[in-house]
DRENZADO-338086 format. One record per residue (C-alpha): residue number from 1; residue in one letter; x negated, z, y negated. Coordinates in nm, 4 decimals. Each point is the difference from the previous one (the first is absolute). Example, Ala and Ser with C-alpha at 12.3 -4.5 7.8 and 13.67 -1.06 7.14 Angstrom:
<recs>
{1 "a" {-1.2300 0.7800 0.4500}}
{2 "s" {-0.1370 -0.0660 -0.3440}}
</recs>
This chain:
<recs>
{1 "x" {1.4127 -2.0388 -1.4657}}
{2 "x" {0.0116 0.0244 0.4033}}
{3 "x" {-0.2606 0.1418 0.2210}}
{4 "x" {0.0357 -0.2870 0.2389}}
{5 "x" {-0.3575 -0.0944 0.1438}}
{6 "x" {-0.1418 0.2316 -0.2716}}
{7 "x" {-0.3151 0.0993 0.2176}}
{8 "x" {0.0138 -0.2516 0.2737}}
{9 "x" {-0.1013 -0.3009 -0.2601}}
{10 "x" {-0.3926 -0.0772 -0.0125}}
{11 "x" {-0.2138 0.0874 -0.1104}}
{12 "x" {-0.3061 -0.2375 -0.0864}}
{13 "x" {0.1643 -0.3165 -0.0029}}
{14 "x" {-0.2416 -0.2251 -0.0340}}
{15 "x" {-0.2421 0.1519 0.2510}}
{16 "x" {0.2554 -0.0283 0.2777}}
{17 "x" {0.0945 -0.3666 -0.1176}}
{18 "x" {-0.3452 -0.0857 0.0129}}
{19 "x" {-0.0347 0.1510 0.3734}}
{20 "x" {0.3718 -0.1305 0.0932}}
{21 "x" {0.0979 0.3231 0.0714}}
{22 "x" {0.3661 -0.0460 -0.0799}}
{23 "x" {0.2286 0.1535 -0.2503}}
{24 "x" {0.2243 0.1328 -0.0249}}
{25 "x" {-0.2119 0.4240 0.1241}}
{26 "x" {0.2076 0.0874 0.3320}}
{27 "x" {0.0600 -0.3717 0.1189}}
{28 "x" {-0.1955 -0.1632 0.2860}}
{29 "x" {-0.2028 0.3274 0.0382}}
{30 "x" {-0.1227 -0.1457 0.3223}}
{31 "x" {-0.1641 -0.3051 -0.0796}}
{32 "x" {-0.1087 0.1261 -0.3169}}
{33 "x" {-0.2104 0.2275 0.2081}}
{34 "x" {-0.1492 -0.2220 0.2417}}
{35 "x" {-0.1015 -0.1474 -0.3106}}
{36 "x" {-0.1622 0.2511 -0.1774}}
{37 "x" {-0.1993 0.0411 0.3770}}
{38 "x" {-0.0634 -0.3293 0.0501}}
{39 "x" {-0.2528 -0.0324 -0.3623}}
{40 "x" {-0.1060 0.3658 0.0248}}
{41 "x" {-0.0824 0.0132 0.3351}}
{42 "x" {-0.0041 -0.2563 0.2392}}
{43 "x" {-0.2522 -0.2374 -0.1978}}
{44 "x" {-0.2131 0.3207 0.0787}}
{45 "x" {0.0577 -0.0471 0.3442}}
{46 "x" {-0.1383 -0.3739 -0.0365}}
{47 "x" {-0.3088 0.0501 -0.1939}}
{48 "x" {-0.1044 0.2327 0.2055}}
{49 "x" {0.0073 -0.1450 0.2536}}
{50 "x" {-0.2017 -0.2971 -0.1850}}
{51 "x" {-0.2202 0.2424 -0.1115}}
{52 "x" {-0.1150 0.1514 0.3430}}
{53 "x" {-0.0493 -0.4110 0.1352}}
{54 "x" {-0.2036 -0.0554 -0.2590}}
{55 "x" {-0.2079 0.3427 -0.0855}}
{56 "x" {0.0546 0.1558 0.3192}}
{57 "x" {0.2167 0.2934 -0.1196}}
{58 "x" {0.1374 0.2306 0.2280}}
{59 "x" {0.3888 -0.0642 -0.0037}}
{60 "x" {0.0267 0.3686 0.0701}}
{61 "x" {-0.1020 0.1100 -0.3299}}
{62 "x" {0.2913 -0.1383 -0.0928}}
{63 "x" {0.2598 0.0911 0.2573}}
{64 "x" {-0.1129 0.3991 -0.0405}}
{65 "x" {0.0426 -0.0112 -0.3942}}
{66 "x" {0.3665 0.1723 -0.0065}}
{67 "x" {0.0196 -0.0095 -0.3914}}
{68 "x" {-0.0471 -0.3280 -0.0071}}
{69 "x" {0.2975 -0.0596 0.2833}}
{70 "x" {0.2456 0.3187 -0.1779}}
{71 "x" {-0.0903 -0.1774 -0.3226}}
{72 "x" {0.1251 -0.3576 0.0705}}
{73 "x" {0.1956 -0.0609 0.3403}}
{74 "x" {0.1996 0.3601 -0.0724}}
{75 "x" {0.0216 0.1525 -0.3258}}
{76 "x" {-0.0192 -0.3705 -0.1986}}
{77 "x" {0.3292 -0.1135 0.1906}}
{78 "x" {0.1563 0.3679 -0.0277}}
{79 "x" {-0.0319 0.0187 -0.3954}}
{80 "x" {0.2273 -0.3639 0.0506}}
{81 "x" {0.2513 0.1607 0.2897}}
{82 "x" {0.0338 0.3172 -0.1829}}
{83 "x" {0.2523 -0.1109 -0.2609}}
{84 "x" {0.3305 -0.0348 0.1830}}
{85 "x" {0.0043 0.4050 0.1067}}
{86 "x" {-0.1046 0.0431 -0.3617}}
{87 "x" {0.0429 -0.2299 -0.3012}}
{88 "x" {0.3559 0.0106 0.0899}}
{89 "x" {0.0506 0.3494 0.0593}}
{90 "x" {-0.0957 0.0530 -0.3474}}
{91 "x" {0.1904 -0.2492 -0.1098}}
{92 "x" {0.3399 0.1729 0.1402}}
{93 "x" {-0.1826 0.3215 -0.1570}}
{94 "x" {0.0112 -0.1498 -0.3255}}
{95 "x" {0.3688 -0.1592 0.0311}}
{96 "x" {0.1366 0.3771 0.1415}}
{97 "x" {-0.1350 0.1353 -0.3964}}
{98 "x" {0.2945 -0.1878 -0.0727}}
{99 "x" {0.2734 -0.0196 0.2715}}
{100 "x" {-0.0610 0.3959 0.0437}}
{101 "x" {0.0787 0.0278 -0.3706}}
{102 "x" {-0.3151 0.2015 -0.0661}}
{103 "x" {-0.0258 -0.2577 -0.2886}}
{104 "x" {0.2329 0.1063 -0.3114}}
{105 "x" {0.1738 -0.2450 -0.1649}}
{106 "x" {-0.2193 0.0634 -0.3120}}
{107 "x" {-0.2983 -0.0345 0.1212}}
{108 "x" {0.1319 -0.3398 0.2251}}
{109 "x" {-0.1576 -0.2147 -0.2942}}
{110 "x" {-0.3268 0.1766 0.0410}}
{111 "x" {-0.0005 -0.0478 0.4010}}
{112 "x" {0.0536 -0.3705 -0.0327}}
{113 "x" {-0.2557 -0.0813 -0.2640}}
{114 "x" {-0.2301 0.2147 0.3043}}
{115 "x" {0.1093 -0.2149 0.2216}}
{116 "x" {-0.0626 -0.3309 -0.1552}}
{117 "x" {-0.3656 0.1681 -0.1491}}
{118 "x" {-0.0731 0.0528 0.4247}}
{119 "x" {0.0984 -0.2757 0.1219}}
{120 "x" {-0.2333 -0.2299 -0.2801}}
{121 "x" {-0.2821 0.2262 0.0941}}
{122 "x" {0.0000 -0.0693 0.3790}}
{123 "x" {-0.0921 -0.3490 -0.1156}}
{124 "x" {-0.2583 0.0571 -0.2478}}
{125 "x" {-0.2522 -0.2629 -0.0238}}
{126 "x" {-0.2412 0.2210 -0.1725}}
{127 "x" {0.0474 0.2587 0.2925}}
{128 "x" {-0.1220 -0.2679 0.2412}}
{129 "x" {-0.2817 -0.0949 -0.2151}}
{130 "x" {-0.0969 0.3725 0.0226}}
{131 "x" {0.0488 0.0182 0.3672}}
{132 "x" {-0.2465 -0.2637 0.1132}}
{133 "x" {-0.2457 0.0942 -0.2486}}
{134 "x" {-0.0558 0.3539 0.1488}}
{135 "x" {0.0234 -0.1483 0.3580}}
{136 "x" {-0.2876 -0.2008 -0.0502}}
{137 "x" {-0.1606 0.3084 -0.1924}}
{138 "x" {0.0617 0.1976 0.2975}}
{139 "x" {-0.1341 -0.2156 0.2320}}
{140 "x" {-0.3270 -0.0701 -0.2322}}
{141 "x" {-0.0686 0.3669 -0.0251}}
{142 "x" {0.0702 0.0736 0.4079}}
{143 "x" {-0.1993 -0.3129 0.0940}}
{144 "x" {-0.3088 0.1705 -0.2674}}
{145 "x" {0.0279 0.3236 0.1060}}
{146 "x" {0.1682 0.0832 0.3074}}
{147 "x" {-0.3195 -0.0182 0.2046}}
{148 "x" {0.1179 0.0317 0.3719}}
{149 "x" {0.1794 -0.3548 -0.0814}}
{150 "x" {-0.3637 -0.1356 0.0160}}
{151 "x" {-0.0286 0.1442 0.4125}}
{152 "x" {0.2641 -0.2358 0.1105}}
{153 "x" {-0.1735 -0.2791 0.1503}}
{154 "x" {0.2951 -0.2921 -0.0079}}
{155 "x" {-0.0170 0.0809 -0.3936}}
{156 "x" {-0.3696 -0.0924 -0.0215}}
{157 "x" {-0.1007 -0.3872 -0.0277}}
{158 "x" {-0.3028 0.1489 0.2403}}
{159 "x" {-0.1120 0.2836 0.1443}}
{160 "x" {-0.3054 -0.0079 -0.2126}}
{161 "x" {0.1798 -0.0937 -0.3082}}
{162 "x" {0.2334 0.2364 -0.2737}}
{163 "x" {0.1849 -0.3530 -0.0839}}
{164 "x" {0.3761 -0.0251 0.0990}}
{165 "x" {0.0929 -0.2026 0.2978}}
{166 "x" {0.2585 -0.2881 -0.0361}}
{167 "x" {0.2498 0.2698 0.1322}}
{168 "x" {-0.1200 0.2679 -0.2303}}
{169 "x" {0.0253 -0.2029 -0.3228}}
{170 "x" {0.4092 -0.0895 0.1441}}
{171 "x" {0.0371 0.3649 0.0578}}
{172 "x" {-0.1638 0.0823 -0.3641}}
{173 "x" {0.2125 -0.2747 -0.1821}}
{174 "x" {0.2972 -0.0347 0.1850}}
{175 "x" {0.0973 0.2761 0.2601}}
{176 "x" {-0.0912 0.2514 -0.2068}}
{177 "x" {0.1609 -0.0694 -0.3299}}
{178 "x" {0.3326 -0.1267 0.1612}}
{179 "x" {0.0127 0.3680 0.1835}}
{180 "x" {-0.0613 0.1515 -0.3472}}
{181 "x" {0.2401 -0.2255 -0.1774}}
{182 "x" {0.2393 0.0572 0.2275}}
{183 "x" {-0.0307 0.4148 -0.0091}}
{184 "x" {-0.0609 -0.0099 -0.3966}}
{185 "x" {0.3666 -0.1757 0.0023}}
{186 "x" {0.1670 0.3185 0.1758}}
{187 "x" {-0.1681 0.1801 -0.2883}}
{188 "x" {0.1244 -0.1938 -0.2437}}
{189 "x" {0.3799 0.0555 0.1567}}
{190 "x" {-0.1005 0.4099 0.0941}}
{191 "x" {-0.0884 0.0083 -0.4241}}
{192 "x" {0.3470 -0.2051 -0.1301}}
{193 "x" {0.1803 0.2089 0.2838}}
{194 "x" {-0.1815 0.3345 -0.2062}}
{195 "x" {0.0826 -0.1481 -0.3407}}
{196 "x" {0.3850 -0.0531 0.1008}}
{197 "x" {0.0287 0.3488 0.1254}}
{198 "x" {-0.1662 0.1233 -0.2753}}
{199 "x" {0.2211 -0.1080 -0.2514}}
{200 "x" {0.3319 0.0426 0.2305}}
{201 "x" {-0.1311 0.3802 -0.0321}}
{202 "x" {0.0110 -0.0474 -0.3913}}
{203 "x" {0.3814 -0.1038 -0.0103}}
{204 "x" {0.2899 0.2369 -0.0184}}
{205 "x" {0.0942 -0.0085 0.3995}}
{206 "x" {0.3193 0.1062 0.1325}}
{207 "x" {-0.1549 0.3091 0.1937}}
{208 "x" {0.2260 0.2052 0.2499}}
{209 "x" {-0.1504 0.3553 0.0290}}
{210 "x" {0.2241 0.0986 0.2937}}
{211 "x" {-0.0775 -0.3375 0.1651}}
{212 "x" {0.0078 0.0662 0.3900}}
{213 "x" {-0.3336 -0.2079 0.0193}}
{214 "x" {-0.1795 0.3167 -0.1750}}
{215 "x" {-0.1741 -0.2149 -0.1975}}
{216 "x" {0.2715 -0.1053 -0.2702}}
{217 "x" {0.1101 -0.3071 0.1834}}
{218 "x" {-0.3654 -0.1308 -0.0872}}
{219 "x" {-0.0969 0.0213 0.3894}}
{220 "x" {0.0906 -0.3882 0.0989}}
{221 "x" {-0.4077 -0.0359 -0.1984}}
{222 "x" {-0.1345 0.2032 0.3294}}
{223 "x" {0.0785 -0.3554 0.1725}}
{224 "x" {-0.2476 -0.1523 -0.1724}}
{225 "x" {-0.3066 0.1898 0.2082}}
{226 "x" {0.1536 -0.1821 0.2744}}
{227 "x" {-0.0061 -0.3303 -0.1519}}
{228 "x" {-0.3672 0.0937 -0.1072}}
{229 "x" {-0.1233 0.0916 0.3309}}
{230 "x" {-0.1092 -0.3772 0.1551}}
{231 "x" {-0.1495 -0.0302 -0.3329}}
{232 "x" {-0.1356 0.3290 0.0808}}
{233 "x" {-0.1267 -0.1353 0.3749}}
{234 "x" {-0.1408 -0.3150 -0.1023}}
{235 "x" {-0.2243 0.2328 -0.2491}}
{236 "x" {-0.1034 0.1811 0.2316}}
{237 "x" {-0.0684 -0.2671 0.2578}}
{238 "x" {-0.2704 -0.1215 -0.2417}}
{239 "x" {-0.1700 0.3785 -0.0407}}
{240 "x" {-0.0065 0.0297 0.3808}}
{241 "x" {-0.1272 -0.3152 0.0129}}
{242 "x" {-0.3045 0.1102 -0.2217}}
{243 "x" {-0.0492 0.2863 0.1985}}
{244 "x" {-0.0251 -0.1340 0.2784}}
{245 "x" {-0.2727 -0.2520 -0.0659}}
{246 "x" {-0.1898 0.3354 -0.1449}}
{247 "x" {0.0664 0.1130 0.3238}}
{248 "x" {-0.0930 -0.2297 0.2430}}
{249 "x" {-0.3276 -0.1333 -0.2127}}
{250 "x" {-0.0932 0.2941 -0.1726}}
{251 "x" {0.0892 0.2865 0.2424}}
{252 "x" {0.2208 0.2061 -0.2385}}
{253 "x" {0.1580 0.2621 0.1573}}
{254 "x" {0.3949 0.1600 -0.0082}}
{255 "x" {-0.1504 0.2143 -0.3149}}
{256 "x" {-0.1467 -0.2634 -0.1822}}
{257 "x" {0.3269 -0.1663 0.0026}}
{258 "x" {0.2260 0.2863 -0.0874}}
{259 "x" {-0.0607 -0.0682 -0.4023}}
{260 "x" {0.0854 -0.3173 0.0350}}
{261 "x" {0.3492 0.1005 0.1811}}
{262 "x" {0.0379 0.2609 -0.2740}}
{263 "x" {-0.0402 -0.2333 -0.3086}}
{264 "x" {0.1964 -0.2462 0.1867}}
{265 "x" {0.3029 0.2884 0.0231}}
{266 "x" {-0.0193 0.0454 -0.3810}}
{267 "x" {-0.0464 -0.3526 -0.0902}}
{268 "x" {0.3373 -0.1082 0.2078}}
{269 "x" {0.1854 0.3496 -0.1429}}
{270 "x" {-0.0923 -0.0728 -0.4225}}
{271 "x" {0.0946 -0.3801 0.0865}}
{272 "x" {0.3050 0.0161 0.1390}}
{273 "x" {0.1393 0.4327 -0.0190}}
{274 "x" {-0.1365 0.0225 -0.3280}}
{275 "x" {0.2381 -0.2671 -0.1948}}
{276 "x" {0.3012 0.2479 0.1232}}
{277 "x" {-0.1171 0.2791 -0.1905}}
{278 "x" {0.1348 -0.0931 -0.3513}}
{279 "x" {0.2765 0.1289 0.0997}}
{280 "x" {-0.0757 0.3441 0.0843}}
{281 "x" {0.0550 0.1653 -0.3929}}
{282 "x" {0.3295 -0.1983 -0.0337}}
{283 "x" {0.1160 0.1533 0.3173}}
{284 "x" {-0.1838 0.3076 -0.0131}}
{285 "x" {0.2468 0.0397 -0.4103}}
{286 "x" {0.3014 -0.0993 0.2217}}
{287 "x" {-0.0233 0.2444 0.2259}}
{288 "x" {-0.0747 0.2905 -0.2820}}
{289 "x" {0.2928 -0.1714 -0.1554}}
{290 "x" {0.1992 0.0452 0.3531}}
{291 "x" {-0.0863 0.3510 0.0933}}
{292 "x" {0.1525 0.1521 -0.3446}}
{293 "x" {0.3030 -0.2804 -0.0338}}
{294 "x" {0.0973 0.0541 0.3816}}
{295 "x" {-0.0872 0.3571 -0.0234}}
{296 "x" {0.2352 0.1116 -0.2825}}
{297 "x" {0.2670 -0.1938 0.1890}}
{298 "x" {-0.0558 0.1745 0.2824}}
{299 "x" {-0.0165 0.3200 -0.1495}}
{300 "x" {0.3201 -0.0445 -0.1592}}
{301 "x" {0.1781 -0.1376 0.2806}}
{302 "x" {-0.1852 0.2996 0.2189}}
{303 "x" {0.0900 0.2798 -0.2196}}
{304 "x" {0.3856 -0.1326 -0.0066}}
{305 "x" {0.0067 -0.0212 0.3624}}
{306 "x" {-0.1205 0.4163 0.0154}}
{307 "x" {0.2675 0.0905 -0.2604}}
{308 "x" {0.2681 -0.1527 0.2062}}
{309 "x" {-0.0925 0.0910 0.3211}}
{310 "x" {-0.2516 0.2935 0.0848}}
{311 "x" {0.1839 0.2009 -0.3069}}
{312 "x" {0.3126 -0.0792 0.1315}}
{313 "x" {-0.0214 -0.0300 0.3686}}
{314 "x" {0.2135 0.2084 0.1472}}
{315 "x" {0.2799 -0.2395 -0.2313}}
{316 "x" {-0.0911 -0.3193 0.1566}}
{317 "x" {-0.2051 0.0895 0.2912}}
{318 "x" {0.2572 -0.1473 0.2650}}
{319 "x" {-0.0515 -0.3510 -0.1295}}
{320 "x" {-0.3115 0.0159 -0.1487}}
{321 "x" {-0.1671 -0.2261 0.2764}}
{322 "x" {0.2819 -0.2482 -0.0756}}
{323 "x" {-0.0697 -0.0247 -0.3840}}
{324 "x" {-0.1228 -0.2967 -0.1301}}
{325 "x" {-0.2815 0.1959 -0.2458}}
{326 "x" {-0.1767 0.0786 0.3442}}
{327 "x" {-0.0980 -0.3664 0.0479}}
{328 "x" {-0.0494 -0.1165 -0.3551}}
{329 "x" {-0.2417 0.2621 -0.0538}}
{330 "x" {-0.1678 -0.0746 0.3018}}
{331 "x" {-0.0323 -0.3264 -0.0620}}
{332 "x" {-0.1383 0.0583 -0.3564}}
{333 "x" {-0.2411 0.2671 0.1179}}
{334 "x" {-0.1321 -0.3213 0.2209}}
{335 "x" {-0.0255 -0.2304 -0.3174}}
{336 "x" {-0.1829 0.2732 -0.1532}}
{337 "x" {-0.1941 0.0662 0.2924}}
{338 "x" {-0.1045 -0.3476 0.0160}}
{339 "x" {-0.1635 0.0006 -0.4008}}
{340 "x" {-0.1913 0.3189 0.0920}}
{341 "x" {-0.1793 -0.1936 0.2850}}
{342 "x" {-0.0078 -0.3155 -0.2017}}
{343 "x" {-0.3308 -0.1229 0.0259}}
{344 "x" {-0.2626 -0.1688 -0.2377}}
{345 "x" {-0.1410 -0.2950 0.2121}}
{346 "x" {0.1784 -0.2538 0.0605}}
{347 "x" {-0.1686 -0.0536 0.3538}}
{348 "x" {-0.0143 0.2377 0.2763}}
{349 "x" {-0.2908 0.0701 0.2771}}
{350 "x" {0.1484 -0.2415 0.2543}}
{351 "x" {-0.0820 -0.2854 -0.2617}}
{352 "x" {-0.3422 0.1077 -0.0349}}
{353 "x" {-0.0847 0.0267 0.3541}}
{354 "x" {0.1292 -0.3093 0.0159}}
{355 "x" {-0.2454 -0.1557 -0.2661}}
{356 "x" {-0.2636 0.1832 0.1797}}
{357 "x" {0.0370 -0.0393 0.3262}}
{358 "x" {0.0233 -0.4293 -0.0804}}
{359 "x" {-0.3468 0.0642 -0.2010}}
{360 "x" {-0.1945 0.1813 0.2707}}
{361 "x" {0.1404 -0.2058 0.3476}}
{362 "x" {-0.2760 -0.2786 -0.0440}}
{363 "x" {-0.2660 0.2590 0.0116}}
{364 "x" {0.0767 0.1698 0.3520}}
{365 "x" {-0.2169 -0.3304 0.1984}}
{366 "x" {-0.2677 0.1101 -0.2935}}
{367 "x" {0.0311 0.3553 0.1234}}
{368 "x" {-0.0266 -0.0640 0.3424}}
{369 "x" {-0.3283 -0.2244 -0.0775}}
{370 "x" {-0.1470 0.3542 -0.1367}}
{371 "x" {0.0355 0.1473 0.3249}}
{372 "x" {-0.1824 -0.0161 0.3320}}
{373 "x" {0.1314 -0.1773 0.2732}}
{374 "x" {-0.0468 0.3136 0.2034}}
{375 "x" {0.1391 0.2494 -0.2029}}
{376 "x" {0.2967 -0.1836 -0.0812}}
{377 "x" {0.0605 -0.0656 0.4038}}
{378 "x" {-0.0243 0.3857 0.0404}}
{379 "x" {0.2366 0.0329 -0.2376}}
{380 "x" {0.2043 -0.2093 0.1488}}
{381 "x" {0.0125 0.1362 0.3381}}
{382 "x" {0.0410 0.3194 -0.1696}}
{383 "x" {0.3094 -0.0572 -0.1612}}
{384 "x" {0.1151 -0.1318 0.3527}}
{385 "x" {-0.1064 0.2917 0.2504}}
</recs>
């Protein structure tokens, strides 16, 4: 069974049909994006500026909502532009299993039937049942309880009235839901992604303990935090975007936000770290494995090399820089040097940082709302003097 376009296909056919967003995923990412901006957010735009002819509604209520703007002109579009660096990343991801030869020749029947089980998932119709279901639960339950919703005034039909403007009924059944849609499809993909590495991790794999990659030759996964990371941004484009309005309407400060940048951290770690760490007992047994298969070899080979040469020395001491066993057992001391830092993660800090840094860059204009206009001039000037 080939990998080709495992990840990279769908998913939730029929709800992109319906909204022409075209299929094949990773194919005409552009228009498909001023598509999803031009039904989630720029009929927004239009209403409310109906609305404000006809009730007398300050456009500005509007224009100073950020969520509403990170919501649908950004992160919408994002969630659609994010699957080039990413669906096929983890496509080639899936494909190296194979070409690496990680993936035994027993257990090849077992890969392809995982393969074939994916790749009919992606396109679940019952999956995009599901999907739109809980968007329009969401929404329901933020548009009943969320209650600083209620203090935007272009939502209102009135500002005397709790009724939903013309806009605010678009944003509740259209703008809304498509965002949701559109993010509960990258958690459909982040959960098949979890499910194929899970049972990758069951199969017999071809592990190298002396692997120079220190992780068993299991570090080509760390590239998938990289793929993650827009995915990662366009999440966090939609947090900062929350906190933000909180900001600017309810006057939260740096601290009242810093929960919300925590739970965000963990959030964007479990979704996409968290999938990589069903591999930590197989490689944590390979390495056990490694340290007493390498080390008996190279205690053998090390007490040889003693016998022959510190016992008899003075023998062969004029060519004993010239001997082959020098460099052979250097080399092997390397090999077993290399399973004794062998590591059990098969991602390193650089990928993280990466993840996290892509997660927290939408929230530095939300930072800077938190502080004074003074203070952060005197800053400024500080850092310059």
């Amino acid at each position: 069974e080939s990998t080709e376009d495992l990840f990279d296909t769908g998913p939730f056919p029929h709800f992109e049909r319906s909204l022409t967003l075209f299929r094949p995923a990773c194919s005409r990412l552009v228009t498909r994006a001023l598509v999803v901006i031009c039904i989630g957010w720029v009929p927004l735009v239009i209403l409310v500026f109906a609305d404000s002819l006809r009730n007398h509604i300050p456009i500005s209520s509007f224009l100073t909502d950020f969520g509403v703007h990170a919501r649908s002109l950004l992160a919408a579009p994002l969630l659609v532009l994010c699957e080039v660096p990413c669906l096929r990343r983890l496509t080639e991801i899936a494909h190296y299993f194979v070409t690496s030869g990680l993936i035994s020749k027993d257990d090849q029947p077992r890969f392809d039937k995982l393969i074939s089980s994916t790749r009919s998932l992606i396109n679940s119709t019952l999956a995009e049942v599901v999907a739109l279901v809980l968007a329009y639960a969401v929404t329901l339950t933020m548009v009943r309880y969320v209650q600083y919703l209620q203090v935007r005034m272009w939502y209102l039909s009135n500002t005397e009235a709790s009724n939903p403007s013309f806009a605010g009924w678009w944003y509740v059944l259209v703008s809304l839901p498509l965002l949701l849609v559109l993010f509960f499809s990258w958690i459909w993909r982040v959960f098949l992604w979890s499910r194929f590495l899970i049972k990758v991790a069951r199969l017999n794999l071809c592990l190298i303990a002396a692997h120079p990659d220190r992780t068993s030759g299991l570090k080509f996964l760390n590239t998938s935090l990289f793929a993650f990371s827009p995915v990662a941004f366009a999440i966090g484009v939609v947090a900062a975007g929350s906190a933000a309005t909180r900001v600017y309407f309810l006057g939260a400060t740096f601290e009242g936000i810093e929960k919300t940048i925590a739970g965000l951290l963990i959030f964007v770690f479990l979704l996409f770290v968290g999938p990589l760490l069903v591999f930590v007992f197989k490689l944590h047994r390979t390495k056990m494995m490694g340290i007493f298969a390498y080390g008996g070899l190279a205690a053998g080979v090390g007490r040889s090399f003693e016998e022959k040469w510190l016992e008899n020395y003075e023998e062969f001491a004029s060519g004993a820089l010239e001997a082959t066993d020098f460099s052979a057992t250097t080399d092997l001391y390397g090999i077993v040097s290399n399973v004794h830092e062998m590591r059990v993660l098969p991602f390193d800090l650089r990928g993280l940082l990466t993840l996290a840094v892509s997660t927290l860059l939408p929230f530095i204009p939300v930072v800077l709302m938190t502080i004074p206009l003074k203070q952060l001039l005197q800053e400024i000037m500080k850092l310059l003097v």
